[in-house]
Backbone bond lengths (Angstrom), bond angles and torsions (degrees), N, CA, C in turn:
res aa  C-N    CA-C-N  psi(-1)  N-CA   C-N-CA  omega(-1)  CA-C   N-CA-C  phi
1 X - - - 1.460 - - 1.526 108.33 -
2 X 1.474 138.02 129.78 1.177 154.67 155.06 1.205 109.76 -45.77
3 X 1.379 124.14 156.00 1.322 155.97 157.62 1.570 88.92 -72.73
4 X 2.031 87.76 134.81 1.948 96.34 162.94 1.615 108.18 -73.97
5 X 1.261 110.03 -37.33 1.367 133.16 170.66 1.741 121.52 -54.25
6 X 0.977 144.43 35.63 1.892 137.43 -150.83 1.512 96.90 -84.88
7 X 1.561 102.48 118.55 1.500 110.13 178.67 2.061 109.61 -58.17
8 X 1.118 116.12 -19.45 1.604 129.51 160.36 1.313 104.89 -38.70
9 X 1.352 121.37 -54.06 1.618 120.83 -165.41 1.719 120.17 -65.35
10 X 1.543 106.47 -9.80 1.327 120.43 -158.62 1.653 87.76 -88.53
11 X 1.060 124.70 -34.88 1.800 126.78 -179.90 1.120 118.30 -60.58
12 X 1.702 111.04 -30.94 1.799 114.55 177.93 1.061 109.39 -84.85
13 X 1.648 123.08 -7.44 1.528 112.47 -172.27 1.922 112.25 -22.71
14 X 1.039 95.36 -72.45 1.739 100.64 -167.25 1.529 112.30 -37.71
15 X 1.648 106.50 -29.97 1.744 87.70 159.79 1.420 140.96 -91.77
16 X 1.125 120.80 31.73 1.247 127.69 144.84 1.698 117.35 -59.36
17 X 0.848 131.17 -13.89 1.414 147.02 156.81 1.913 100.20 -56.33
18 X 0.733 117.26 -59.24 1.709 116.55 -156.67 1.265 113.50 -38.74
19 X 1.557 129.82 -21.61 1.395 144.43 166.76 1.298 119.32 -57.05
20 X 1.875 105.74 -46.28 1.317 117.35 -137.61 1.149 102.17 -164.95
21 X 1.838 110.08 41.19 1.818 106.70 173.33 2.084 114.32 -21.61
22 X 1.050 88.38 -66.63 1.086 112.01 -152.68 2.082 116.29 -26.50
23 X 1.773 79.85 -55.89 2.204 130.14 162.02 1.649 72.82 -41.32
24 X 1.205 123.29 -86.70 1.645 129.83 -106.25 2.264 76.77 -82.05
25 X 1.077 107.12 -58.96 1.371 108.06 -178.68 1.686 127.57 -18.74
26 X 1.655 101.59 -48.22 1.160 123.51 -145.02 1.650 76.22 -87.44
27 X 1.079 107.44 -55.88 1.849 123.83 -178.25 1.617 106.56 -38.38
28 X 1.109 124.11 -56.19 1.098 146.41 -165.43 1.769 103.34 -74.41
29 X 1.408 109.94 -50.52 1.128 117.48 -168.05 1.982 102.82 -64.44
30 X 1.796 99.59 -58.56 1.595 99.42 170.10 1.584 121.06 -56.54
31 X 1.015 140.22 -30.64 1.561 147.84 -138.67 2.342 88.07 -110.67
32 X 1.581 109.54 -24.04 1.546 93.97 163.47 1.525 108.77 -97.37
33 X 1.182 107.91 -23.83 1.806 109.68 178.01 1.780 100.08 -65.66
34 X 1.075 124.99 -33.29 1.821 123.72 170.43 0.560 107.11 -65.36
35 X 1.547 145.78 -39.24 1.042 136.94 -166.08 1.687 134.04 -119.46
36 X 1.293 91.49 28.08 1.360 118.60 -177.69 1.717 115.44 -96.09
37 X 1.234 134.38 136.17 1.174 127.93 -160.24 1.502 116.85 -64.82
38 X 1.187 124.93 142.45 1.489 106.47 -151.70 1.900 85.83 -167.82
39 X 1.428 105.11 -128.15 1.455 94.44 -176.84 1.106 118.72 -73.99
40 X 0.975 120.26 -34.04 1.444 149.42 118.39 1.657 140.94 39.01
41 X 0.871 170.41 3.88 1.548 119.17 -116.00 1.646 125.58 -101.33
42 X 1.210 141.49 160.83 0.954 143.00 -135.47 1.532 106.81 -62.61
43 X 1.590 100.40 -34.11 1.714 118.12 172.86 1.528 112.89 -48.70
44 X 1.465 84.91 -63.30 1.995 93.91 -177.93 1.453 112.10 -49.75
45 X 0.818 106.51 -85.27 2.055 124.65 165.28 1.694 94.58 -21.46
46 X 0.794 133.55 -58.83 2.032 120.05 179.53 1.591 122.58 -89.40
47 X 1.564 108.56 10.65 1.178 143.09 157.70 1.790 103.33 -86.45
48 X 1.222 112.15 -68.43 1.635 111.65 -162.83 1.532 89.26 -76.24
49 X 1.367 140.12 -30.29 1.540 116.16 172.97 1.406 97.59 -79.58
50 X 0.968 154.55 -48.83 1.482 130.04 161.14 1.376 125.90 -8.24
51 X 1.494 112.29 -63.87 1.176 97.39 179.29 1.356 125.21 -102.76
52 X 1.641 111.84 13.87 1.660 120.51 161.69 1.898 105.98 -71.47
53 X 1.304 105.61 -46.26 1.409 106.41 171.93 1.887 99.08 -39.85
54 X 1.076 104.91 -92.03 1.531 104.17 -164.93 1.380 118.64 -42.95
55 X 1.679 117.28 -14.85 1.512 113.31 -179.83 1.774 95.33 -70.50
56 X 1.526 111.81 -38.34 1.444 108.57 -169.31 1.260 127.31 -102.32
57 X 1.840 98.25 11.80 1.176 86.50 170.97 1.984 138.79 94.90
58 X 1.321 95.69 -11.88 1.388 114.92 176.72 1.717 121.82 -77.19
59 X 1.246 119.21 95.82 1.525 103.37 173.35 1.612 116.11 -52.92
60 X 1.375 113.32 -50.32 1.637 110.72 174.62 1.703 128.83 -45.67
61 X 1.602 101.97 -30.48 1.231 105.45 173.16 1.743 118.83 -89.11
62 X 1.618 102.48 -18.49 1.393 120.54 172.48 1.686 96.56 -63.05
63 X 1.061 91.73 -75.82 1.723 97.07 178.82 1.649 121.60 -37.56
64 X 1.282 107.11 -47.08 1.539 110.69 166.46 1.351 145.17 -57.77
65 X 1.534 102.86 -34.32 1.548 135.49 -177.26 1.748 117.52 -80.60
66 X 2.125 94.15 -35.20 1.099 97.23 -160.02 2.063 91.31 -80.15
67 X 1.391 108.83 -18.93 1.286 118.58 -179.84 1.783 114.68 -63.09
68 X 1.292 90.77 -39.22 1.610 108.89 -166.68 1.702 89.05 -55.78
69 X 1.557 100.73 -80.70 1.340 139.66 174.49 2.174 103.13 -12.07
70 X 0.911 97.64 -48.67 1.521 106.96 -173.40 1.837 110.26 -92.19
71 X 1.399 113.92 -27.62 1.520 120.56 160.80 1.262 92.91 -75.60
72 X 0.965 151.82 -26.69 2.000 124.97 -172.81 1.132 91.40 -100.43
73 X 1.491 149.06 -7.14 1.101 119.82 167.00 1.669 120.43 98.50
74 X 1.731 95.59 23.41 1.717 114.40 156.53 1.580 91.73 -81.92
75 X 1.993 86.62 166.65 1.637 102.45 -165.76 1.773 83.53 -113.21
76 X 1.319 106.23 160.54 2.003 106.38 157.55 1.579 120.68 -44.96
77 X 1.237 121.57 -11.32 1.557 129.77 -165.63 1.624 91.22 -83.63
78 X 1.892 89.79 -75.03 1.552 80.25 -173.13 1.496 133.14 -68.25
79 X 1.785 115.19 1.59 1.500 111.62 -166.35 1.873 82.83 -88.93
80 X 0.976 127.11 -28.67 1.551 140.16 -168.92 1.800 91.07 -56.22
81 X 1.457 95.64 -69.74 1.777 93.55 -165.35 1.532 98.58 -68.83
82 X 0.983 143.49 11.21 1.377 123.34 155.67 1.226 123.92 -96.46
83 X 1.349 97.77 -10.55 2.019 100.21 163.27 1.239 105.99 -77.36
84 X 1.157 129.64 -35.15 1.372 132.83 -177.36 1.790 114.61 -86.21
85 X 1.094 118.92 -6.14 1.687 125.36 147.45 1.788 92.18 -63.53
86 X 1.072 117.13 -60.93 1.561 126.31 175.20 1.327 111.01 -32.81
87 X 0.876 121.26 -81.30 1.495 111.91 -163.49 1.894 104.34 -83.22
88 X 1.049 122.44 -28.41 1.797 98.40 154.76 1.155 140.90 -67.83
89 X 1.444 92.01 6.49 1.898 96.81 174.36 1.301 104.33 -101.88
90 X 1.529 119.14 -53.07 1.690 114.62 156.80 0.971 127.83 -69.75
91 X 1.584 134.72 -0.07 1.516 113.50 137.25 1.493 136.25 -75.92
92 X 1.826 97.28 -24.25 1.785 88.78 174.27 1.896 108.08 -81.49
93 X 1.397 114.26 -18.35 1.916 118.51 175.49 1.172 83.60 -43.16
94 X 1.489 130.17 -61.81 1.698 124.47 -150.92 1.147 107.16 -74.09
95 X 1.400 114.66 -31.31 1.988 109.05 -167.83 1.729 95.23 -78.68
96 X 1.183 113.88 -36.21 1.622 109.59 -168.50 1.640 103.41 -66.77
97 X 1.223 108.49 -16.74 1.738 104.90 -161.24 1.663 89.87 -89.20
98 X 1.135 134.81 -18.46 1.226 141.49 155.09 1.465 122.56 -25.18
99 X 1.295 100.75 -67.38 1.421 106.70 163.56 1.521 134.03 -46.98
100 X 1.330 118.72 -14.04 1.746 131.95 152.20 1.335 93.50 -61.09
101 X 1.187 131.44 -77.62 1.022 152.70 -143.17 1.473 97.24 -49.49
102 X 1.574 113.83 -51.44 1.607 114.92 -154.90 2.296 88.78 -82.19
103 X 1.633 87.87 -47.72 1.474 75.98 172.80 1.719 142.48 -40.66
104 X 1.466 115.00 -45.35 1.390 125.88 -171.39 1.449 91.74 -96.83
105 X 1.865 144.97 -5.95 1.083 123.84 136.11 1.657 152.18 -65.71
106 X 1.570 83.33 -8.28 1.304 101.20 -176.66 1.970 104.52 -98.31
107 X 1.138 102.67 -47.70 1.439 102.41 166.31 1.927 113.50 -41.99
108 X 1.477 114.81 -51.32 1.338 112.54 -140.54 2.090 72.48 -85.15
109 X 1.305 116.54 -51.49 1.314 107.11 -172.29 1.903 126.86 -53.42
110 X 1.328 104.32 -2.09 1.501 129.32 -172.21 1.754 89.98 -78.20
C-alpha cells in the first residue's frame, strides 16, 4: 500500500503551473523573492519555513525545509529547537483558548 503523501510528488511541484502558467509564475516569482537573502538570511528564512511547515503540517514542505535547512548550513540541534518554538506556541494557542472556556463556564454555571 502507498503513502497518500509520495515524497515523488515534491519533484513535480513546478507542474502545478500546467493549468495556470500564468497563477503558478507569479507564485513562483513571489515565493523566490521571500526567500531570497534579504534582512534575513537565507539560513534563517529555511529555518522559519521549517518550522511553519510543522505549524501546518505539510510533510512535502517538512521534507523540503528540512532539505533547505541542512543546505544553508543549520545543524539537527537548531532545526530540532525550532520544532519546539512549534509546539510551545500551539500548546500555549490551546491553553490560552482555555480561558473562553473557563469564562462562558463560569457565566452559564452562575
Amino acid at each position: 500500500m502507498s503513502d497518500y503523501y509520495e515524497s515523488e510528488d515534491l519533484k513535480n511541484f513546478a507542474d502545478i503551473g500546467k493549468d495556470a502558467p500564468e497563477l503558478a509564475e507569479k507564485f513562483f516569482d513571489y515565493y523566490a523573492s521571500v526567500f531570497a537573502e534579504g534582512e534575513l538570511t537565507a539560513r534563517e528564512k529555511a529555518l522559519i519555513g521549517l518550522a511553519v511547515a510543522h505549524t501546518v503540517q505539510c510533510p512535502y514542505c517538512i521534507e523540503a525545509y528540512t532539505e533547505s535547512c541542512l543546505e544553508k548550513g543549520s545543524n539537527l540541534g537548531e532545526m530540532t529547537e525550532a520544532v519546539h518554538i512549534v509546539n510551545a506556541i500551539r500548546g500555549g494557542a490551546s491553553l490560552v483558548h482555555g480561558i473562553q472556556m473557563r469564562k462562558l463556564a463560569e457565566k452559564v454555571s452562575l
